[in-house]
C-alpha positions in Angstrom: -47.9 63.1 53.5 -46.1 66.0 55.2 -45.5 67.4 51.5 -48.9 67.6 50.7 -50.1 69.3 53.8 -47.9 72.0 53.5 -49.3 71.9 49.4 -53.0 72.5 50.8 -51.7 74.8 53.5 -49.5 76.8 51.1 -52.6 77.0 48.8 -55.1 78.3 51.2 -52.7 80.8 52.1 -52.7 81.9 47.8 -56.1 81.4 48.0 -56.7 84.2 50.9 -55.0 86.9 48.9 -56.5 86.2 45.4 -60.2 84.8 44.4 -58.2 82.8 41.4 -55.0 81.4 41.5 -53.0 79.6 38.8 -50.5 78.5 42.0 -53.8 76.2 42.9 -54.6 74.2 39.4 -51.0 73.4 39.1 -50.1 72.1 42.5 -53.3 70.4 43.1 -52.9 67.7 40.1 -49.0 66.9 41.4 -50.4 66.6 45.3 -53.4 64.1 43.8 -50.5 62.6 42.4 -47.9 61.8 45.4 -51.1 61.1 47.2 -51.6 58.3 44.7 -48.0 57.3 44.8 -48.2 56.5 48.6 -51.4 54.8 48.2 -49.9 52.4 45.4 -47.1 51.4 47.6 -49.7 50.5 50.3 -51.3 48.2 47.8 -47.8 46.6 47.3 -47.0 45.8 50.6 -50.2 44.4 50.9 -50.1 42.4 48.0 -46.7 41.0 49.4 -47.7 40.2 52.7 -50.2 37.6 50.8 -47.1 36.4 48.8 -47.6 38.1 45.8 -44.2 39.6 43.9 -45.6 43.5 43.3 -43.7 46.7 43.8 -44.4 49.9 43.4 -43.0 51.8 41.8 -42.2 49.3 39.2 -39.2 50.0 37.1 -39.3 46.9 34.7 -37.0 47.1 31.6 -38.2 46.1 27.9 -37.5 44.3 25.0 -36.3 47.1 23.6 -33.7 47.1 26.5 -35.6 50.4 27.9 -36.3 50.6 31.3 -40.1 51.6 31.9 -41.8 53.1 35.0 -45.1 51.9 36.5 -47.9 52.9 39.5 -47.6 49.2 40.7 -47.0 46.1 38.9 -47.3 42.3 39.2 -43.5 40.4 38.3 -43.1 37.0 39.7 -39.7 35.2 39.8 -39.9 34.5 36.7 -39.8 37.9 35.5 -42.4 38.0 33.4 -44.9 41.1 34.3 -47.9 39.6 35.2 -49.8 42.8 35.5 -48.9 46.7 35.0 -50.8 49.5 36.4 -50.0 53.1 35.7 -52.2 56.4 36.2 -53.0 59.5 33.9 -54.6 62.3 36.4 -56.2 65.1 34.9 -58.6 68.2 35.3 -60.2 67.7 31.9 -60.9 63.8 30.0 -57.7 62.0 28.9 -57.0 62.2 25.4 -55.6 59.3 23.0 -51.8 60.4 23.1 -51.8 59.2 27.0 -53.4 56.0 26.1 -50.6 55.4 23.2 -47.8 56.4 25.9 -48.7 53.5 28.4 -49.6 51.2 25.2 -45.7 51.6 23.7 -44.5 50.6 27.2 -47.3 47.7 28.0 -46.1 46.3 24.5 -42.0 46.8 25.2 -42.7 45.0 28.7 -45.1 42.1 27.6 -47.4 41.9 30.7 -50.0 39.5 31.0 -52.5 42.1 31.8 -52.2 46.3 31.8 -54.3 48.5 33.6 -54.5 52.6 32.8 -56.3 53.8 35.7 -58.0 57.8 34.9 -59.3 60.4 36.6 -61.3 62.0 35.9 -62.4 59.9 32.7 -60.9 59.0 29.2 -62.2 60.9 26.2 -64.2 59.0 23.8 -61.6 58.5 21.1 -59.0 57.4 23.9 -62.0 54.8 25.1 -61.6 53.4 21.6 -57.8 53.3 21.4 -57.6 51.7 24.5 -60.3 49.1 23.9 -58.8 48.1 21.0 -55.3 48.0 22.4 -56.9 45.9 24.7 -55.9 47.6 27.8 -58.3 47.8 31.0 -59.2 51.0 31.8 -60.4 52.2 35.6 -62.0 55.5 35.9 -63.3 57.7 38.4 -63.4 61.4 39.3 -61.7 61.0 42.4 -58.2 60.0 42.1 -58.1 57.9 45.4 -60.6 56.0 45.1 -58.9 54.5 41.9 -56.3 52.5 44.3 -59.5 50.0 45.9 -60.5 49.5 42.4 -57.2 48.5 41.0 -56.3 46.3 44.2 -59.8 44.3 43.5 -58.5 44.1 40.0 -55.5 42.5 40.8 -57.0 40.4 43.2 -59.5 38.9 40.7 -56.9 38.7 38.1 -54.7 36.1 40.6 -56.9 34.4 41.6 -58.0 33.7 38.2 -55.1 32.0 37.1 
């Protein structure tokens, strides 16, 4: 949190001394970000304290024998992932090739379930990839207000089963 205060202080300072500043669009993605990150590991702990097994970050290793990283996921003792979550944040819509990155590593891992949440939105072929891959897909143009809609997710996917 302390980080990205000094970010936004840092970039009003830039933003003082120059009407457009390339300092700004490359900082403020990454601060969205470790805002996100925090936010995820809120979710966890709460998840836990109702005795649910998630973590984030999620480090769960593959198949393949590769170790993959997630936002937050679902792994019960058995250690089979019950649900993956990762993010793709972005100033413009999110193309395919980010939708095929999280696919290769739902597929590696085997979850039950895998969630790509997206800011702002994905583009329309990515949509398609992603519906056919069968991955759940959470948009929104504000990054932080993805975390309540994955949690709710999650939620209704336990209790579910």
């Amino acid at each position: 949190m302390v980080l990205i205060i000094a970010v936004q202080i840092a970039m009003l300072a830039v933003a003082r001394q120059a009407p457009f500043s390339l300092l700004r669009f490359a900082v403020v993605p990454f601060a969205l970000l470790l805002e996100s990150k925090t936010d995820f590991e809120t979710m966890a702990t709460d998840f836990v304290k109702r005795g649910v097994k998630a973590k984030a970050p999620a480090a769960i290793v593959g198949k393949s024998g590769v170790r993959h990283e997630f936002a937050f996921a679902v792994v019960p003792e058995s250690g089979k992932p019950r649900v993956v979550i990762d993010t793709e944040l972005s100033v413009k819509d999110v193309d395919e090739m980010k939708v095929l990155k999280f696919y290769v590593k739902v597929y590696d891992v085997g979850p039950e379930k895998a969630v790509l949440c997206v800011s702002p939105r994905l583009g329309e072929r990515a949509s398609a990839l992603a519906k056919e891959y069968r991955i759940q897909v959470l948009e929104d143009e504000t990054p932080r207000k993805l975390i309540p809609k994955a949690a709710k997710f999650v939620s209704e996917f336990s209790n579910s089963k």
